[in-house]
N, CA, C and O atoms as a GROMACS GRO file, in nm:
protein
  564
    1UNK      N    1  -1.565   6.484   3.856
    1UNK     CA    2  -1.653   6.414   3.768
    1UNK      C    3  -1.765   6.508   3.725
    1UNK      O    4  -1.828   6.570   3.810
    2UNK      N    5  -1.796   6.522   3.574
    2UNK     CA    6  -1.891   6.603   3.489
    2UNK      C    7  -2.021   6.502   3.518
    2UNK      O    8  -2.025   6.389   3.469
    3UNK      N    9  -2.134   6.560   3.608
    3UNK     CA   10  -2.255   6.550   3.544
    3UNK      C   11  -2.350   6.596   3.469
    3UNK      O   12  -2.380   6.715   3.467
    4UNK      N   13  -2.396   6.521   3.412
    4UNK     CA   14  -2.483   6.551   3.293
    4UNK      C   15  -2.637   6.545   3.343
    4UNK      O   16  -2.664   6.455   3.423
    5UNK      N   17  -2.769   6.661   3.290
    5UNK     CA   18  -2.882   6.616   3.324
    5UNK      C   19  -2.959   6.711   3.263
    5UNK      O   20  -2.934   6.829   3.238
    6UNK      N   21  -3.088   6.620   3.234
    6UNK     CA   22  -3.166   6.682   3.116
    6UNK      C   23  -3.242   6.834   3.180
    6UNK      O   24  -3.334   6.846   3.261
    7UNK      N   25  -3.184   6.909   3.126
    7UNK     CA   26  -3.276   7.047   3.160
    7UNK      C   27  -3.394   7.075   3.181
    7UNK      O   28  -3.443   7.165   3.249
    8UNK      N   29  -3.465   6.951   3.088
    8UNK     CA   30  -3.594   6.961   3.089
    8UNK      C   31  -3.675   6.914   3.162
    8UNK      O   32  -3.794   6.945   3.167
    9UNK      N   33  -3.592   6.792   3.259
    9UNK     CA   34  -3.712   6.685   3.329
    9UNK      C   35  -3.770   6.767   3.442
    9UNK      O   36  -3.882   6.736   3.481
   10UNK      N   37  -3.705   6.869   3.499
   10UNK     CA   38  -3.746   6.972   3.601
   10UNK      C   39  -3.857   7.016   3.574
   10UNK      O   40  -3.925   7.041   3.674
   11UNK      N   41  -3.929   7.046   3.424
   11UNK     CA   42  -3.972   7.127   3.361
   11UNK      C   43  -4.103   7.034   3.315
   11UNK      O   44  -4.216   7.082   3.303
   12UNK      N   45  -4.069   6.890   3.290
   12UNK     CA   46  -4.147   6.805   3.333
   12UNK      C   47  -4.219   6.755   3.420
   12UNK      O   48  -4.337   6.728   3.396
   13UNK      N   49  -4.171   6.736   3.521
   13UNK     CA   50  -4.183   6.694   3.685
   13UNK      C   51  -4.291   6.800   3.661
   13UNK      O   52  -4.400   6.777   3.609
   14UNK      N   53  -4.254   6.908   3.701
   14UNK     CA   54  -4.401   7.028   3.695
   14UNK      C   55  -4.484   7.025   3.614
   14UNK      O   56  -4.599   7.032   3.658
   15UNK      N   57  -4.473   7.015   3.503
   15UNK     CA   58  -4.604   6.964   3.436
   15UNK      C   59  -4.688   6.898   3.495
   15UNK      O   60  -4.784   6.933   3.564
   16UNK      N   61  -4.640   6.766   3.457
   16UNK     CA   62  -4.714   6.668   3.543
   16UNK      C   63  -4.723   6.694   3.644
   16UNK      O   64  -4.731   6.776   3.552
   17UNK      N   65  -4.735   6.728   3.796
   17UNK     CA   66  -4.810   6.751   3.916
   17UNK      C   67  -4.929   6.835   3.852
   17UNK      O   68  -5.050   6.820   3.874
   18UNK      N   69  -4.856   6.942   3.754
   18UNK     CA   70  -4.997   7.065   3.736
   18UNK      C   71  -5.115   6.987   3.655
   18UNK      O   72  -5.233   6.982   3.687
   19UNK      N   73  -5.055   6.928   3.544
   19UNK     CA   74  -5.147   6.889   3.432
   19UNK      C   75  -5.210   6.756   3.447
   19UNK      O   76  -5.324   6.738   3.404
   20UNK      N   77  -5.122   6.638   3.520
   20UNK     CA   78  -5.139   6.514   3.537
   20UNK      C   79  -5.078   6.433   3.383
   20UNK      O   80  -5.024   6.474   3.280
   21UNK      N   81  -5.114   6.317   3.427
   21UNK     CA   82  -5.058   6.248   3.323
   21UNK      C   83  -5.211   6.173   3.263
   21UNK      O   84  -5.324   6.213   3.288
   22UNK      N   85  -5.175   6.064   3.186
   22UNK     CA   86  -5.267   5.942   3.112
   22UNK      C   87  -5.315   5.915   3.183
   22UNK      O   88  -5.436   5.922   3.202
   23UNK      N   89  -5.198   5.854   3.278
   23UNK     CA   90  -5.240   5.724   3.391
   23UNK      C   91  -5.290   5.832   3.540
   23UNK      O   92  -5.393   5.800   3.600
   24UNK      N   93  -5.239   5.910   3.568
   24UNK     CA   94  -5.278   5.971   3.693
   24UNK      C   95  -5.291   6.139   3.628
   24UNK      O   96  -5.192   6.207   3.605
   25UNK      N   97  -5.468   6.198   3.599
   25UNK     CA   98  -5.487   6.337   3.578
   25UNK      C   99  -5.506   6.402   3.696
   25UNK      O  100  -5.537   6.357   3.806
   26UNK      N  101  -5.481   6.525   3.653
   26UNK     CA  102  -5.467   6.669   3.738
   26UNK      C  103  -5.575   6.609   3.844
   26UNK      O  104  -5.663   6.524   3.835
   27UNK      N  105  -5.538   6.675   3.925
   27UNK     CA  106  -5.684   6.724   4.019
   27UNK      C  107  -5.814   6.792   3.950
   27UNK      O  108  -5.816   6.811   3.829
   28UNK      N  109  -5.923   6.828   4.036
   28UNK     CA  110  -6.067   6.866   3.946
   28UNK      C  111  -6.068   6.991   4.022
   28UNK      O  112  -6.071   6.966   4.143
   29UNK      N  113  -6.067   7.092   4.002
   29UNK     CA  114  -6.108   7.214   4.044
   29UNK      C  115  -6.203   7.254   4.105
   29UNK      O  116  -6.316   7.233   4.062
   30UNK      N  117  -6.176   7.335   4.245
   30UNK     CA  118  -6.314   7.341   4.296
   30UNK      C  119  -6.301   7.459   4.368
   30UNK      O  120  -6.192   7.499   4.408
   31UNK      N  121  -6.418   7.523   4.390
   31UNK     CA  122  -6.460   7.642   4.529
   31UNK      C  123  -6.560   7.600   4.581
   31UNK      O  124  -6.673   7.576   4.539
   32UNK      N  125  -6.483   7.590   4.731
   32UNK     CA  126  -6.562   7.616   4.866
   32UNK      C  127  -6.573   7.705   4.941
   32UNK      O  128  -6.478   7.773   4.980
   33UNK      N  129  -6.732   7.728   4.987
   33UNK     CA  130  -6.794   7.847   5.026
   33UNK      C  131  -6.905   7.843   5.138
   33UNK      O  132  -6.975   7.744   5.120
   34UNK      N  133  -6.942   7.912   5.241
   34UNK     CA  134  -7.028   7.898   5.334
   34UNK      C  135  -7.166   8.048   5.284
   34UNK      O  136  -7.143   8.169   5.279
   35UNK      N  137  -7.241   8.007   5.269
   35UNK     CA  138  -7.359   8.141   5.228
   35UNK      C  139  -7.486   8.078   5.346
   35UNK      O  140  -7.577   7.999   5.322
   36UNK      N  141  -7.454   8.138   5.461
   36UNK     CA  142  -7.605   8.116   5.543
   36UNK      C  143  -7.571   8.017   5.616
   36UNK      O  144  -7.464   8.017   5.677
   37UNK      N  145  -7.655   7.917   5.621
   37UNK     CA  146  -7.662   7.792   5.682
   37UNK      C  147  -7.641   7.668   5.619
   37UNK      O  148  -7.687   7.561   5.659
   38UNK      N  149  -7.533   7.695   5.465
   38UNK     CA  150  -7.496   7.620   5.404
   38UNK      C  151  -7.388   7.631   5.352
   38UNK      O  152  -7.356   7.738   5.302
   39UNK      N  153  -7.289   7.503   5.350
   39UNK     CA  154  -7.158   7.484   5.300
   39UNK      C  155  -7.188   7.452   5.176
   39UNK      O  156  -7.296   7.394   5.163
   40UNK      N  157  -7.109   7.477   5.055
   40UNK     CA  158  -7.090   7.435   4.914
   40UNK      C  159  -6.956   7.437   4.844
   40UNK      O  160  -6.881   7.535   4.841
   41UNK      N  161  -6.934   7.317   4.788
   41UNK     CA  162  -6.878   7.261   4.709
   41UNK      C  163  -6.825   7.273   4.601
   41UNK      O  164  -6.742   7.182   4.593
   42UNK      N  165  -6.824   7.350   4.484
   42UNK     CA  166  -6.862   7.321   4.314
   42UNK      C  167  -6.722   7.332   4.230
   42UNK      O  168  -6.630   7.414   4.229
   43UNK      N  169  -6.747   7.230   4.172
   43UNK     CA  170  -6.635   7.134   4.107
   43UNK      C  171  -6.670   7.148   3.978
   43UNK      O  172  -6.786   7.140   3.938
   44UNK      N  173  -6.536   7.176   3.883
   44UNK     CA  174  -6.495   7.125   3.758
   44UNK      C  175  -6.479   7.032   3.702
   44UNK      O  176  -6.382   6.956   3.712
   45UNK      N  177  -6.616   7.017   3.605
   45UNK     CA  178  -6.619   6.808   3.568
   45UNK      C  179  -6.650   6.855   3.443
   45UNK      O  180  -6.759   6.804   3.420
   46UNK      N  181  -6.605   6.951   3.309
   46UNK     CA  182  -6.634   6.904   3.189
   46UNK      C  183  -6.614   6.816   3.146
   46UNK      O  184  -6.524   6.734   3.159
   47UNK      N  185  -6.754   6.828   3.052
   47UNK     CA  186  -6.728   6.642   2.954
   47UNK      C  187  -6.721   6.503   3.055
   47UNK      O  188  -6.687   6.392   3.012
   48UNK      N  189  -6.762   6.530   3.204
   48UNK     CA  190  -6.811   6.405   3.218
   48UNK      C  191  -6.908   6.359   3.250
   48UNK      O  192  -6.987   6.429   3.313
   49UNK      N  193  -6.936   6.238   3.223
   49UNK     CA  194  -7.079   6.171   3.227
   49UNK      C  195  -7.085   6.184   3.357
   49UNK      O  196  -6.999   6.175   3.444
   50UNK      N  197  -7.235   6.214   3.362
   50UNK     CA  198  -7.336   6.211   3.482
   50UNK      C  199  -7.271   6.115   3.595
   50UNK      O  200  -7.210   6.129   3.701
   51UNK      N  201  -7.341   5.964   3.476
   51UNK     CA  202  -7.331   5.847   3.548
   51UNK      C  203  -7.211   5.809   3.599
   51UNK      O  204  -7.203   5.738   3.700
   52UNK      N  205  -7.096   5.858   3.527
   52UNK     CA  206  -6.948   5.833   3.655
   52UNK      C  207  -6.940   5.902   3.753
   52UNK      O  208  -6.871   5.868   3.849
   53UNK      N  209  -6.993   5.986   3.752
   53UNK     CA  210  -6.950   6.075   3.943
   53UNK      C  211  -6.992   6.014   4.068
   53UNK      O  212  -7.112   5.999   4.091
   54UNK      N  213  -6.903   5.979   4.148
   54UNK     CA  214  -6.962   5.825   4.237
   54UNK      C  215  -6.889   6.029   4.368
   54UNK      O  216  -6.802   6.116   4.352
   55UNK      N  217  -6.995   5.999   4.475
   55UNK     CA  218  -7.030   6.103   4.574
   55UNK      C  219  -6.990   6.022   4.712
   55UNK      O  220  -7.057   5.919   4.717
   56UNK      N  221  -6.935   6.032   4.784
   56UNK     CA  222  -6.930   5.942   4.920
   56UNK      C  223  -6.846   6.029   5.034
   56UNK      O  224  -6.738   6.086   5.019
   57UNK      N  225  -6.923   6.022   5.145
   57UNK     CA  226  -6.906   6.058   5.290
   57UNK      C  227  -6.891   5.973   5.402
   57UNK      O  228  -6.984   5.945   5.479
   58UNK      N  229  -6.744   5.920   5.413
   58UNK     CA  230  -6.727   5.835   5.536
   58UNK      C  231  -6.688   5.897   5.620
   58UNK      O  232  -6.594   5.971   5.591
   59UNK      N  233  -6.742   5.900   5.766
   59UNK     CA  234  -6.750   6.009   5.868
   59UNK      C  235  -6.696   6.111   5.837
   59UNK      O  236  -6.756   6.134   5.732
   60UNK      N  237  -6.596   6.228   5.854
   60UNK     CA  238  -6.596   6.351   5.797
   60UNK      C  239  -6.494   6.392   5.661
   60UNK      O  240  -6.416   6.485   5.637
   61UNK      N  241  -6.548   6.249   5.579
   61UNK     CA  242  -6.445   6.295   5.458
   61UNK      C  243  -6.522   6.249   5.327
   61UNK      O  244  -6.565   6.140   5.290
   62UNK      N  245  -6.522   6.352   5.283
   62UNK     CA  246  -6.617   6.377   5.115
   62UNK      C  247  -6.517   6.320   5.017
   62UNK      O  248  -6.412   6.382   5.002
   63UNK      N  249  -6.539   6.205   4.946
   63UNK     CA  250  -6.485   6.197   4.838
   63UNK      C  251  -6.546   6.174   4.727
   63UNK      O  252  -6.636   6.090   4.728
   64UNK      N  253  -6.512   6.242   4.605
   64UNK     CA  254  -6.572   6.266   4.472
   64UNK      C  255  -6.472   6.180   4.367
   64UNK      O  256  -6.351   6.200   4.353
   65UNK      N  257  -6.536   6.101   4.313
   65UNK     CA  258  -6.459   6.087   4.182
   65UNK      C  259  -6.543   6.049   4.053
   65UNK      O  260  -6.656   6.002   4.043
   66UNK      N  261  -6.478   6.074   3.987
   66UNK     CA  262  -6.574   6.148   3.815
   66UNK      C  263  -6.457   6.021   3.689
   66UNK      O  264  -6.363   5.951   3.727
   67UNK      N  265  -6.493   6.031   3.592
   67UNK     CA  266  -6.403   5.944   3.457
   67UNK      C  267  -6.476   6.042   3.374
   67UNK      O  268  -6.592   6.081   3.383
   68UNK      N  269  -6.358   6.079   3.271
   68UNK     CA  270  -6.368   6.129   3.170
   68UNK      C  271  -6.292   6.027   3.066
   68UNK      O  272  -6.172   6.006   3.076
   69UNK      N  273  -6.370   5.970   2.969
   69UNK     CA  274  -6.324   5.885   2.853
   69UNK      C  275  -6.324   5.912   2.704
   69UNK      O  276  -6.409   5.979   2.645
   70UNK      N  277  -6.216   5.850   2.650
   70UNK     CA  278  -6.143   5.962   2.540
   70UNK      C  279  -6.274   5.834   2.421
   70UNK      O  280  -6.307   5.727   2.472
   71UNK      N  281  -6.311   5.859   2.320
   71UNK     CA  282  -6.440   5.814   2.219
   71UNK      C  283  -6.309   5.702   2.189
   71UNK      O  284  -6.187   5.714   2.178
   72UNK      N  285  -6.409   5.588   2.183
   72UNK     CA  286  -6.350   5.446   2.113
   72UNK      C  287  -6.406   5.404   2.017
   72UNK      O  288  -6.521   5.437   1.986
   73UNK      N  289  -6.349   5.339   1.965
   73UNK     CA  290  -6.427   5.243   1.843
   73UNK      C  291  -6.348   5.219   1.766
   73UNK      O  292  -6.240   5.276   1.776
   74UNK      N  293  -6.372   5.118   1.651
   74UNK     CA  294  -6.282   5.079   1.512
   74UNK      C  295  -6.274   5.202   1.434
   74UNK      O  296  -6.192   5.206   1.342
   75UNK      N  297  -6.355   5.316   1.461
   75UNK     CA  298  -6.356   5.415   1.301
   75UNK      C  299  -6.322   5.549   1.412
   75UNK      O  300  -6.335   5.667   1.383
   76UNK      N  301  -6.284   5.504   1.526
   76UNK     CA  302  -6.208   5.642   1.569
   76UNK      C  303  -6.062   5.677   1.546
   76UNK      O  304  -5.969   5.616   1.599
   77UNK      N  305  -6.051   5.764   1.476
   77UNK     CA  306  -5.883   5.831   1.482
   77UNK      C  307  -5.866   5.912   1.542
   77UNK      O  308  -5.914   6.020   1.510
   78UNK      N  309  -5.770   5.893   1.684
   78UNK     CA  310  -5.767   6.004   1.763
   78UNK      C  311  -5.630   6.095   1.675
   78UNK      O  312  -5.517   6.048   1.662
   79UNK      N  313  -5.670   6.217   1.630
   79UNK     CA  314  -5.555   6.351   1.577
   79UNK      C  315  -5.489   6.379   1.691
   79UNK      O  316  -5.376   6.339   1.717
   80UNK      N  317  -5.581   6.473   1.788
   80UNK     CA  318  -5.492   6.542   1.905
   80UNK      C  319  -5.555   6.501   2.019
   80UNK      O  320  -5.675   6.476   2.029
   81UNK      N  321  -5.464   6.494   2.117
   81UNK     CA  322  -5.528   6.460   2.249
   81UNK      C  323  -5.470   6.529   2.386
   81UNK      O  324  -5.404   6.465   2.467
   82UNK      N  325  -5.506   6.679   2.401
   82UNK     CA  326  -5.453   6.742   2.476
   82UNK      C  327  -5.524   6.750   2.630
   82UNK      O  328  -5.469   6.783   2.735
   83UNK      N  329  -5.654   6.712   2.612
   83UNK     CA  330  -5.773   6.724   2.744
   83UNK      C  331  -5.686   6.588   2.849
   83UNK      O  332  -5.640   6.482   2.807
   84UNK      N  333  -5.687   6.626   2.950
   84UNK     CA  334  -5.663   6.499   3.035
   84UNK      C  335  -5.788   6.395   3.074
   84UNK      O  336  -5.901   6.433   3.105
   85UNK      N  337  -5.749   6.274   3.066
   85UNK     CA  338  -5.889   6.171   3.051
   85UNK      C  339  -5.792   6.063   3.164
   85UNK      O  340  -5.673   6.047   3.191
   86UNK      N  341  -5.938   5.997   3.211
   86UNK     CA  342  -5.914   5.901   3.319
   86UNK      C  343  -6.017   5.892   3.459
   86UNK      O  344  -6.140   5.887   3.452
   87UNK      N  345  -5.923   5.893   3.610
   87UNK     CA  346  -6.042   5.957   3.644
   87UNK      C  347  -5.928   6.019   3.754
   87UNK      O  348  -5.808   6.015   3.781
   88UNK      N  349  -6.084   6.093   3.803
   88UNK     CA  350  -6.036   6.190   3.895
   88UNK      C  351  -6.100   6.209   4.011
   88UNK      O  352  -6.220   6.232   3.998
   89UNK      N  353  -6.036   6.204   4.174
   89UNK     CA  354  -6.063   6.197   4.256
   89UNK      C  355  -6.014   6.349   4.347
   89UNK      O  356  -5.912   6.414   4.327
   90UNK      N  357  -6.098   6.370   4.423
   90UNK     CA  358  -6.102   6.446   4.568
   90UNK      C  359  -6.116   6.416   4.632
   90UNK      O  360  -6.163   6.302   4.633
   91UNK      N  361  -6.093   6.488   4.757
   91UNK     CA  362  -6.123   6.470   4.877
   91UNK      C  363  -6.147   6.589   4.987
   91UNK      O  364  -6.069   6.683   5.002
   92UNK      N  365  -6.244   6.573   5.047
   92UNK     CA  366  -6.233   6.699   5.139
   92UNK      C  367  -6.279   6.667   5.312
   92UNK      O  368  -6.384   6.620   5.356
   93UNK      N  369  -6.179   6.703   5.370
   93UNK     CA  370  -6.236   6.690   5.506
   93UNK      C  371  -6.279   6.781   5.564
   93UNK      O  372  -6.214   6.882   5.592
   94UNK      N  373  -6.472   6.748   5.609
   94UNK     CA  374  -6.543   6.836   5.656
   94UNK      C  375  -6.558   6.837   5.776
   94UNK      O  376  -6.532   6.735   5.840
   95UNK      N  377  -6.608   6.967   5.847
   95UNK     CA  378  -6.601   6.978   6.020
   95UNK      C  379  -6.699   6.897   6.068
   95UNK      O  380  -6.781   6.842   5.994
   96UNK      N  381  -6.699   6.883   6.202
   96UNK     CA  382  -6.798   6.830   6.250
   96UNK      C  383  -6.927   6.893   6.254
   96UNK      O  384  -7.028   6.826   6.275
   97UNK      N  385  -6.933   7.033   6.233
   97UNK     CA  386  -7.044   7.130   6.213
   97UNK      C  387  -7.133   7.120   6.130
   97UNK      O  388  -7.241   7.176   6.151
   98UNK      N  389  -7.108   7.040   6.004
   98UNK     CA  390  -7.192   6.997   5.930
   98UNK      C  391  -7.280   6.866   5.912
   98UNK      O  392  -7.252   6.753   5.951
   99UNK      N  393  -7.385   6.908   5.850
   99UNK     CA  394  -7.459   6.781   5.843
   99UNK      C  395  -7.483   6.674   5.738
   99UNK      O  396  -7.591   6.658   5.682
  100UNK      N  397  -7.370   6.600   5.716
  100UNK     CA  398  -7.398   6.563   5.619
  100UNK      C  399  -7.453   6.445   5.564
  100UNK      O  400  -7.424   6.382   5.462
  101UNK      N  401  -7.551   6.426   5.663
  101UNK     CA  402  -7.681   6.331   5.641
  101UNK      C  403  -7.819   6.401   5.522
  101UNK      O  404  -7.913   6.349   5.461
  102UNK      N  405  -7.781   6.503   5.531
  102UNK     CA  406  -7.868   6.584   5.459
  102UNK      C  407  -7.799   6.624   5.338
  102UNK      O  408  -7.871   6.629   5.238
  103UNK      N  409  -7.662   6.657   5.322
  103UNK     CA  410  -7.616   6.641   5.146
  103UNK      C  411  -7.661   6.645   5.066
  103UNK      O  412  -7.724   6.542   5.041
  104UNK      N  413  -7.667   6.726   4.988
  104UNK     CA  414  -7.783   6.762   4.808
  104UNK      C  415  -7.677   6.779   4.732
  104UNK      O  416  -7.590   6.858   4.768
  105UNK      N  417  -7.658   6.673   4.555
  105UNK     CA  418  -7.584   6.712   4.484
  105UNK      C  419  -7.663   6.726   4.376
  105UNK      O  420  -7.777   6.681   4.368
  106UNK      N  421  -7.600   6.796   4.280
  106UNK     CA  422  -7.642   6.874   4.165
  106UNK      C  423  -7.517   6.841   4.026
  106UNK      O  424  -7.397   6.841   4.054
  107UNK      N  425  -7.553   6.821   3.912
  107UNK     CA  426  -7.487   6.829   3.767
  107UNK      C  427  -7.550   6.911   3.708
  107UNK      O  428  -7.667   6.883   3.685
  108UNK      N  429  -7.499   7.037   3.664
  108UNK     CA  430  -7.511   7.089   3.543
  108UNK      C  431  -7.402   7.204   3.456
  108UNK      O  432  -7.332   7.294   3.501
  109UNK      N  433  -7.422   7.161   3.332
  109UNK     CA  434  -7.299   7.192   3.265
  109UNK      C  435  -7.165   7.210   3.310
  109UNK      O  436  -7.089   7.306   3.312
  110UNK      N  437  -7.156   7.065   3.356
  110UNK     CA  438  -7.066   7.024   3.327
  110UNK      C  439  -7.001   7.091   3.510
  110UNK      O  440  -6.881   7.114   3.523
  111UNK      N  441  -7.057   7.104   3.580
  111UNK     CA  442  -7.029   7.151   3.721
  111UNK      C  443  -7.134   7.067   3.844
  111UNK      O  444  -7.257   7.067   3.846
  112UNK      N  445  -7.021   6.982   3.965
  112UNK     CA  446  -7.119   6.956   3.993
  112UNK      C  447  -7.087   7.057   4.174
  112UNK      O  448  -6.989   7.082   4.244
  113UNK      N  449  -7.195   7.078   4.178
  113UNK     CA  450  -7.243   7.160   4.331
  113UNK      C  451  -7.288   7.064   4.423
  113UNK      O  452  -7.392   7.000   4.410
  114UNK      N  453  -7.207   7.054   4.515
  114UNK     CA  454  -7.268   6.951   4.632
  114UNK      C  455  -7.323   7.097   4.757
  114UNK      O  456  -7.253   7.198   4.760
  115UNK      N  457  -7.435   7.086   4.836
  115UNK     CA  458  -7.461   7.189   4.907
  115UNK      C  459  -7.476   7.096   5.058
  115UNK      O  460  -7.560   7.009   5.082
  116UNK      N  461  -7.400   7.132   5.120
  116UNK     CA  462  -7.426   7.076   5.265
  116UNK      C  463  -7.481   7.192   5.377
  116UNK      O  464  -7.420   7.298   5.395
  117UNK      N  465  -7.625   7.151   5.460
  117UNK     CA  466  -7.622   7.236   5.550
  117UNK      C  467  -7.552   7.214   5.674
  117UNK      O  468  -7.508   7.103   5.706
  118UNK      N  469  -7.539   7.332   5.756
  118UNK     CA  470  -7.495   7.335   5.857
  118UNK      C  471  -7.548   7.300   5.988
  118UNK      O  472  -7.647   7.362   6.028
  119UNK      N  473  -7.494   7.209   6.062
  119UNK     CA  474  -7.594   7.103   6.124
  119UNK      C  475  -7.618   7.233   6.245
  119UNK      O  476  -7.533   7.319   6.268
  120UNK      N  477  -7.764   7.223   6.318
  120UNK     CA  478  -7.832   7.258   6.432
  120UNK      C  479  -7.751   7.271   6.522
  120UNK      O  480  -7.781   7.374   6.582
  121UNK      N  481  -7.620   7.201   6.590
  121UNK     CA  482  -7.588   7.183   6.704
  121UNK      C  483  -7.484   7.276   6.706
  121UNK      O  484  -7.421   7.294   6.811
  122UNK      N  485  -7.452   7.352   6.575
  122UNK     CA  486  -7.348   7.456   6.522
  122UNK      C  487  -7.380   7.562   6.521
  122UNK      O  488  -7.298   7.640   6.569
  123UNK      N  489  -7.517   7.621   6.467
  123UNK     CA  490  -7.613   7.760   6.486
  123UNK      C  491  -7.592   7.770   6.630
  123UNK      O  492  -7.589   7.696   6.728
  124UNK      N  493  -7.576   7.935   6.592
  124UNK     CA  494  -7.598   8.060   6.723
  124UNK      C  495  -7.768   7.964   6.727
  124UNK      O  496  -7.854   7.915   6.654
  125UNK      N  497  -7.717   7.995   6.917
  125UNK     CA  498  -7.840   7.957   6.965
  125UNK      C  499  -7.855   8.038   7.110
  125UNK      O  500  -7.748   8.077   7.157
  126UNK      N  501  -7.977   8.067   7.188
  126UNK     CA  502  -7.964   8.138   7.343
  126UNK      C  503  -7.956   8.080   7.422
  126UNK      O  504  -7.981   7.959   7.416
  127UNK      N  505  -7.907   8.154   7.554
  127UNK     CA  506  -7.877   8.027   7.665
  127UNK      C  507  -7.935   8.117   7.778
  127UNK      O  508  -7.907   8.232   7.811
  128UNK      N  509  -8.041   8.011   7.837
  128UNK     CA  510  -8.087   8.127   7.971
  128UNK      C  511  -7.933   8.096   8.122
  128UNK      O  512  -7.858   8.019   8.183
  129UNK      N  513  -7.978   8.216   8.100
  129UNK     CA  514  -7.903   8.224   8.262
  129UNK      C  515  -7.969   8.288   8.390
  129UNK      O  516  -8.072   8.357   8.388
  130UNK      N  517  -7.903   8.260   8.490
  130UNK     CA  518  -8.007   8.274   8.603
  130UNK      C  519  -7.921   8.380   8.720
  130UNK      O  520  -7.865   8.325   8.814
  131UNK      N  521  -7.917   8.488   8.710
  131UNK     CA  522  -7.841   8.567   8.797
  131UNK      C  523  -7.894   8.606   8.951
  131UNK      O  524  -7.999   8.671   8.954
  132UNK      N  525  -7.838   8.577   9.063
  132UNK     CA  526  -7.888   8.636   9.174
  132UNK      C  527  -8.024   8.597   9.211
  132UNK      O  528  -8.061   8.639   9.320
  133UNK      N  529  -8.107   8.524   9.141
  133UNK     CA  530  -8.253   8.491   9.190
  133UNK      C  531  -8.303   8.552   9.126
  133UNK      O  532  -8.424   8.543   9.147
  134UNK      N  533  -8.269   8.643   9.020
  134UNK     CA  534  -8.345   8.763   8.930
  134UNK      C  535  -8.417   8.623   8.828
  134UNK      O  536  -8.533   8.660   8.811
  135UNK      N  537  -8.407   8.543   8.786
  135UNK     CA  538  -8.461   8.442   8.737
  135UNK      C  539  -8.397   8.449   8.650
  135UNK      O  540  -8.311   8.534   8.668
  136UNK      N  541  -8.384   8.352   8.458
  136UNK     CA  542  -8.306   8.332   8.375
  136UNK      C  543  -8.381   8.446   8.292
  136UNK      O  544  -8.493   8.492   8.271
  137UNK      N  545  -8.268   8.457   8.266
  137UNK     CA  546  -8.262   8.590   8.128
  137UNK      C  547  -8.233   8.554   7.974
  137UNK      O  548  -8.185   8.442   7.988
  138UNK      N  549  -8.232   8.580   7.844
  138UNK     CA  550  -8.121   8.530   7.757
  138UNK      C  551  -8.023   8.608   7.686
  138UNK      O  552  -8.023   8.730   7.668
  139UNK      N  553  -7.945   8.527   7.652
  139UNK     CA  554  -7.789   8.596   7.582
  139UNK      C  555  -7.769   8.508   7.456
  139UNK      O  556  -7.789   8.391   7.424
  140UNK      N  557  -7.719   8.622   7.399
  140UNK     CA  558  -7.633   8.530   7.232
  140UNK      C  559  -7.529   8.424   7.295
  140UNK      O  560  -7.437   8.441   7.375
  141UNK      N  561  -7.568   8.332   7.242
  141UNK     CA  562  -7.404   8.217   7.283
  141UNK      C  563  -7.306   8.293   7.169
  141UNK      O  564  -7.189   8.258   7.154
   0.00000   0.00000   0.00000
């Protein structure tokens, strides 16, 4: 028995995971980075409004999601529509090392930077020790 099958849907299938679709877009692009005593975040959100980026941390998991919406109205004619619109969610699970009671986010152009520090109980810290009766000394933990 001859089967038959479209060459292309393979070619499809990949698209869509890479690009997303209408109903479900790509993922949002991001780099994460540690500089000092702070973790950061920063995400690819052109063209979306401020006011959709909803920020949330339930015990060690960051989730971001943003809407990008295509212009409506009676006197809009959409020509081309190649940008992916909808919304878009992340997620990131953070260590316990961080603090993210303290969390600072940031929008601008079109990038948003979340900066988390790195909680106290995670910093190099010294530890006396007490050798032989020589009394406590300190060392790098």
């Amino acid at each position: 028995m001859l089967m038959r099958t479209d060459p292309f849907r393979e070619i499809d299938r990949i698209a869509e995971q890479f690009f997303g679709t209408t109903a479900r877009p790509a993922v949002m692009h991001l780099d994460a980075y540690r500089d000092g005593d702070h973790f950061y975040a920063v995400f690819d959100l052109p063209g979306v409004d401020p006011d959709s980026i909803d920020c949330t941390v339930e015990r060690n998991v960051l989730t971001v999601r943003a809407e990008r919406r295509r212009p409506a109205g009676d006197s809009v004619e959409l020509v081309a529509a190649e940008r992916p619109m909808g919304t878009f969610t992340r997620q990131l699970f953070l260590g316990d090392t961080l603090d993210t009671d303290r969390l600072e986010a940031g929008y601008d152009n079109g990038v948003l930077t979340l900066r988390i520090p790195v909680a106290e109980r995670a910093k190099p810290r010294r530890v006396a020790i007490s050798a032989n009766g020589a009394g406590p000394r300190q060392i790098n933990a």
